[in-house]
C-alpha positions as CSV (number, residue, x, y, z in Angstrom):
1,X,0.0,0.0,0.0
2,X,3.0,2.2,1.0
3,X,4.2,1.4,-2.4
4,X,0.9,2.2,-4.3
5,X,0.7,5.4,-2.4
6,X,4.1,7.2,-3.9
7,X,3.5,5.6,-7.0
8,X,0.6,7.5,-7.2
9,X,2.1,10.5,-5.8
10,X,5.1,10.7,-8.8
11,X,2.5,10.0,-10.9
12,X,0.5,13.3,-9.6
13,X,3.7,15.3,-9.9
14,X,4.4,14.4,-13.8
15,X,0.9,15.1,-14.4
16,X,2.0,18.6,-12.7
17,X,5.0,19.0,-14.7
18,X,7.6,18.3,-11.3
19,X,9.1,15.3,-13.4
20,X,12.4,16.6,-11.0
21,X,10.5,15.7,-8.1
22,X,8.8,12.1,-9.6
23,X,12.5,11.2,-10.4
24,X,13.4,11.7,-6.5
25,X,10.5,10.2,-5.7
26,X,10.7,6.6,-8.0
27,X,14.4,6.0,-7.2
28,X,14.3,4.0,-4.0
29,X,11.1,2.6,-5.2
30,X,13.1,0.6,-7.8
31,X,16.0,0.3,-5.3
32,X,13.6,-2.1,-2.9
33,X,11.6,-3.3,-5.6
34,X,13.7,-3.5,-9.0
35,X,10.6,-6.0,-9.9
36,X,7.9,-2.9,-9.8
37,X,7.0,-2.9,-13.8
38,X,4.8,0.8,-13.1
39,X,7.8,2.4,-10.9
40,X,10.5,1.7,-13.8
41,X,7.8,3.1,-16.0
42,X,7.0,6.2,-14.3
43,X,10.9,6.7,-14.1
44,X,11.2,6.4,-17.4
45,X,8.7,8.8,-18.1
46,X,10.2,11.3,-15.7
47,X,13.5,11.5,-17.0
48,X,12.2,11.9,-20.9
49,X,10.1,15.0,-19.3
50,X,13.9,16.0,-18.1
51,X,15.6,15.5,-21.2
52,X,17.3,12.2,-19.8
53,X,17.4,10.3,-22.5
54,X,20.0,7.7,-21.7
55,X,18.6,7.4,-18.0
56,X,14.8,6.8,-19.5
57,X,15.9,4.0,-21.9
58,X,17.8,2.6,-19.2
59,X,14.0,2.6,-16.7
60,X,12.0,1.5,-20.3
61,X,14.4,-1.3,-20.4
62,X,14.3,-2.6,-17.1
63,X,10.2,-2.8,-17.7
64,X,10.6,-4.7,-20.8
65,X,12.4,-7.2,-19.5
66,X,9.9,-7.7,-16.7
67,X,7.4,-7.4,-19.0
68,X,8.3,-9.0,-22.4
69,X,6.1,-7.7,-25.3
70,X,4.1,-5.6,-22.3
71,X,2.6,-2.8,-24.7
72,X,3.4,0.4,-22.2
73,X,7.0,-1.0,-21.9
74,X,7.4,-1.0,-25.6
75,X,5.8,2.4,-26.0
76,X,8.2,4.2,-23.4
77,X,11.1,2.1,-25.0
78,X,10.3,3.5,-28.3
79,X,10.0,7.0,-27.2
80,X,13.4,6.7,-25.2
81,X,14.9,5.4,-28.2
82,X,13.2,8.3,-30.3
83,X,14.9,10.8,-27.7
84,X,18.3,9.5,-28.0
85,X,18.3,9.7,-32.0
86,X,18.5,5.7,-32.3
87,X,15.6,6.1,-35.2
88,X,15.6,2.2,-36.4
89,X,15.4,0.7,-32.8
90,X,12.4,3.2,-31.6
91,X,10.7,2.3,-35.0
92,X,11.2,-1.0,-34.3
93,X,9.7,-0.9,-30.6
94,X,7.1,0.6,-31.9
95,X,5.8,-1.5,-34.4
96,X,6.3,-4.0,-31.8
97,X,3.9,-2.6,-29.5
98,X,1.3,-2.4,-32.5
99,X,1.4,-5.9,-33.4
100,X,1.0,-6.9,-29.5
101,X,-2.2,-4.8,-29.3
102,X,-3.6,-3.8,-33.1
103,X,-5.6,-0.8,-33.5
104,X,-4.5,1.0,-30.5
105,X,-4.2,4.5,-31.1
106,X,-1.5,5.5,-28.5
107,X,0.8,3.1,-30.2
108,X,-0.2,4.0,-33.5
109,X,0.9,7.8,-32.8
110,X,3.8,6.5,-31.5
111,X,4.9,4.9,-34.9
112,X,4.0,7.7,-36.6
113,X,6.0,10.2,-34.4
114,X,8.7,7.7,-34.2
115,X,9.3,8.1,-38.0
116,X,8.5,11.8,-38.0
117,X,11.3,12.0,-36.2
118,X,14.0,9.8,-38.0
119,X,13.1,12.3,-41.1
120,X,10.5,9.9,-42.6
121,X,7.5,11.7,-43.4
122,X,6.1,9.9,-46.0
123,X,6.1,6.5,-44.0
124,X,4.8,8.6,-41.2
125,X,1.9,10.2,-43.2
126,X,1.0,6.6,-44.3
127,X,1.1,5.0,-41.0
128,X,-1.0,7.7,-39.5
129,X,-3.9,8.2,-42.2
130,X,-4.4,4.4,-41.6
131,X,-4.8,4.6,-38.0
132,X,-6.6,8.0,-38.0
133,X,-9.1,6.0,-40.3
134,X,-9.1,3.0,-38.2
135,X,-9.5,4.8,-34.6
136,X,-11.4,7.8,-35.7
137,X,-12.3,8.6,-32.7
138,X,-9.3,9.7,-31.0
139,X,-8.0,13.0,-30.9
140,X,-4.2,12.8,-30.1
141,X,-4.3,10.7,-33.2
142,X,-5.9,13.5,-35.7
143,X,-3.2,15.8,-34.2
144,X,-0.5,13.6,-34.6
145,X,-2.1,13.2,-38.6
146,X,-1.9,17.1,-38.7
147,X,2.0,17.3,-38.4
148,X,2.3,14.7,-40.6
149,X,0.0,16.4,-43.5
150,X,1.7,19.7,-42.7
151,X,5.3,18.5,-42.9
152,X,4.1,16.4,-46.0
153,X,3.3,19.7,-47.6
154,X,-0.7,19.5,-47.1
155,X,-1.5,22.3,-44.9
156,X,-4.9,22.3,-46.3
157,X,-5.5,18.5,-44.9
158,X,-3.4,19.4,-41.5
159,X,-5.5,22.1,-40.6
160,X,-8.3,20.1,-41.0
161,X,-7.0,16.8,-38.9
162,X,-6.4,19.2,-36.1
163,X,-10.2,20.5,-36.8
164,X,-11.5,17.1,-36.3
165,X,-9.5,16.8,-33.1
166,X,-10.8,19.8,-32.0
167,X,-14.3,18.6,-32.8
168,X,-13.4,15.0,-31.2
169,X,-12.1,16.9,-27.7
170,X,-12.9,21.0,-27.8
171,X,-10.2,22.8,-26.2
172,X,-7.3,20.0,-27.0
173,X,-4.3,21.9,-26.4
174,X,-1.9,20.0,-28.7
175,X,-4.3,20.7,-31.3
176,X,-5.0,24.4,-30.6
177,X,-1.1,25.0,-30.4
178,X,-0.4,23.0,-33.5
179,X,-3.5,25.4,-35.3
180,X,-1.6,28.2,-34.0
181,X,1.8,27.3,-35.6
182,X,0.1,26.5,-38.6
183,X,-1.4,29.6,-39.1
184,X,1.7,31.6,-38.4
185,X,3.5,29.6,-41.1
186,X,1.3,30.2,-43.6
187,X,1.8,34.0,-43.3
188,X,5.0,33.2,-45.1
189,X,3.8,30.9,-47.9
190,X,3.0,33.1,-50.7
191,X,4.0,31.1,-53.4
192,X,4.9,26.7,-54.2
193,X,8.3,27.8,-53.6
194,X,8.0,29.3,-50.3
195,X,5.2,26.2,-49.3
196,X,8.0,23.7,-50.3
197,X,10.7,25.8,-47.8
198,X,8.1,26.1,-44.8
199,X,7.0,22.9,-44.6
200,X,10.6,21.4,-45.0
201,X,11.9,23.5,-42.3
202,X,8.7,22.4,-40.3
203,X,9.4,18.7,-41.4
204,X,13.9,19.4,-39.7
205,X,12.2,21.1,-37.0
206,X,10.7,17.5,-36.6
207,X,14.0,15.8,-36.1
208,X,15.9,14.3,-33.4
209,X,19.4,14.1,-34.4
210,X,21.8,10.7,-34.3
211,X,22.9,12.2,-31.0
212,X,19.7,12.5,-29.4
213,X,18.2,14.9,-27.4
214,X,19.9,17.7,-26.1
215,X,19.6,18.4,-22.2
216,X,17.6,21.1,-21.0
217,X,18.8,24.5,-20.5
218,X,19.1,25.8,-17.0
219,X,15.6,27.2,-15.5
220,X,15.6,31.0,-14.3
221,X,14.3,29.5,-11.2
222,X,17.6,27.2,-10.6
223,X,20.1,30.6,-11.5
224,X,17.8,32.2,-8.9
225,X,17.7,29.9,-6.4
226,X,21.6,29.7,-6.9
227,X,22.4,33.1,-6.5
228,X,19.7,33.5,-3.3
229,X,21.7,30.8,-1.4
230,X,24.5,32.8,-1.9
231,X,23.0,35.8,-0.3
232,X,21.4,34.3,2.3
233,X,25.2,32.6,3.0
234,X,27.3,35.7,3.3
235,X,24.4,37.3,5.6
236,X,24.5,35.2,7.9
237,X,28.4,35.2,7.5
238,X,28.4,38.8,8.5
239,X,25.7,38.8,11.5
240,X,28.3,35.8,12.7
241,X,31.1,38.7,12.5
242,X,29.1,41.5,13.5
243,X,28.2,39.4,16.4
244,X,31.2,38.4,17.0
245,X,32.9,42.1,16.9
246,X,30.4,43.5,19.1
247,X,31.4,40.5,21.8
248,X,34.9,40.8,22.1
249,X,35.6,44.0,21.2
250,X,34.3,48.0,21.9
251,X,32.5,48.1,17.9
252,X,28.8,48.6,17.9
253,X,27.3,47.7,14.5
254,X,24.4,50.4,13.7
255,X,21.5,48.6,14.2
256,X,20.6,49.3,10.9
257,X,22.7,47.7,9.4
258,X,21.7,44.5,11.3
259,X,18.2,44.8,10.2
260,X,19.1,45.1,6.7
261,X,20.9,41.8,6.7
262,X,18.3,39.9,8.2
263,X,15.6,41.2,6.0
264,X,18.0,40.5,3.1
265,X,18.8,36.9,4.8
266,X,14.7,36.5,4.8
267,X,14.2,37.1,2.0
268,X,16.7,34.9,0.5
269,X,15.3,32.0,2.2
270,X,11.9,32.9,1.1
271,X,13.2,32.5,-2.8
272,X,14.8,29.5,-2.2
273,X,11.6,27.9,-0.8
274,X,9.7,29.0,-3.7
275,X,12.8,27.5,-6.3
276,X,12.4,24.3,-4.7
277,X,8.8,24.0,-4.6
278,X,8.6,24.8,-8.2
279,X,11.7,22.2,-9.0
C-alpha cells in the first residue's frame, strides 16, 4: 500500500510537470523493488520530461524485460529510443507494440512520431492516415495526422485533422497550439516555392538528431535559487562577525545595518523555498 501510495504520488507530480520531483521520488522505489513494472515506468517517463534520455531507456528497459512484449514498456522504449536519436530501434519498438495490441491508437501515434522523427515523413503520413481512419475517434491521433499532412506539404489536410480533433475533444491543447503554428506559417507561404521551404523546415524542426536529445537549459528559477543561497550565505556570514565584533571588542554595528541583513537573509530563504517548490 506504501508502495501504491508514492507511485501514485510521482504519478500526480508528472501530471504537474515536477518530473524533478517524480525522479526523486521513484528511485528508492526501484532500489527495494527492482521487480515494480509501473515504478520503472514512471521513471522512465520522468527522466524523458527531463531530457534524460540515456537514463529513461535505461528505466523503459528494465520494464521490458519484466514485462516481455508488455505494450506500455514497448511504447516508453520507443519513445526513449526516439529521444536519444537511435531512429531504427524506436521504429522497431514501436511496431512491436502495435502488433502486441492492433488498433491502439497511442501506439499507432507513436509509430507515426517515431518516423517523424528519424526524417520519414512519408512513411509517417502513411502510418498515420491508416490509423486516423481506423481509430477515428481519437483526438491525439488526428493531431498527430496534422503534423504529418503539414510537414508532408498539405496544410490544407493538416488544418483540418487538427479540426476534427478539435471537434473530437474541444479545447485540446496539442491541437490548438499546433493550429496556432500553422497559421503563423502560412503567413510566409506566398507562393509553391515558399510552401516547399516552410514545410521542410517544419518537417527538420521535426527531427531528433543521431545524437539525441539535447539536455535542457538551465531554468531562471535554478540561476535564482543559486544566487539567493549565496545571499542568504554571506548574511548570515556577517551577523556571525558582527556578532562576533560587538562581543569581544568595543565596535557597535548600527542597528541598521543589522536589520538590513536579516531582512535580506529573509528574504533569500523565502526564494529558495519558492525555487524548490517549483523544482
Amino acid at each position: 500500500m506504501h508502495t501504491e501510495l508514492l507511485l501514485d504520488q510521482a504519478g500526480d507530480l508528472l501530471n504537474g510537470g515536477r518530473a524533478g520531483q517524480a525522479a526523486t521520488l521513484l528511485a528508492p522505489v526501484v532500489g527495494e523493488e527492482p521487480g515494480n513494472t509501473e515504478a520503472w515506468l514512471l521513471l522512465a517517463r520522468a527522466h524523458l520530461e527531463l531530457r534524460q534520455p540515456a537514463a529513461a531507456l535505461d528505466a523503459a528497459r528494465h520494464a521490458l524485460q519484466l514485462e516481455p512484449n508488455g505494450i506500455e514498456a514497448l511504447y516508453w522504449v520507443s519513445a526513449a529510443y526516439t529521444a536519444s536519436g537511435r531512429h531504427e530501434m524506436a521504429v522497431t519498438a514501436a511496431v512491436a507494440g502495435c502488433a502486441e495490441d492492433p488498433g491502439n491508437p497511442r501506439l499507432i501515434e507513436r509509430h507515426g512520431r517515431a518516423l517523424l522523427a528519424a526524417g520519414r515523413v512519408s512513411e509517417a503520413e502513411r502510418v498515420l492516415i491508416a490509423g486516423a481512419e481506423f481509430a477515428h475517434y481519437d483526438a491525439d491521433l488526428h493531431v498527430a495526422l496534422g503534423v504529418a499532412l503539414f510537414a508532408a506539404g498539405r496544410p490544407l489536410s493538416a488544418r483540418e485533422a487538427h479540426g476534427r480533433a478539435l471537434t473530437l475533444e474541444p479545447a485540446h491543447a496539442r491541437a490548438e497550439g499546433e493550429l496556432r503554428r500553422i497559421t503563423a506559417a502560412e503567413q510566409k507561404i506566398v507562393d509553391a516555392e515558399s510552401l516547399i521551404r516552410v514545410t521542410d523546415e517544419f518537417a527538420e524542426s521535426l527531427r531528433i538528431p543521431a545524437g539525441g536529445i539535447g539536455a535542457a537549459p538551465a531554468p531562471a528559477t535554478g540561476v535564482l535559487a543559486h544566487l539567493s543561497t549565496v545571499v542568504f550565505a554571506v548574511c548570515l556570514v556577517a551577523l556571525m562577525v558582527l556578532g562576533l565584533l560587538d562581543r569581544m571588542t568595543s565596535f557597535a554595528a548600527p542597528w541598521t545595518l543589522t536589520l538590513a541583513l536579516l531582512c535580506a537573509a529573509g528574504s533569500a530563504a523565502c526564494v529558495i523555498l519558492l525555487a524548490r517548490r517549483k523544482a
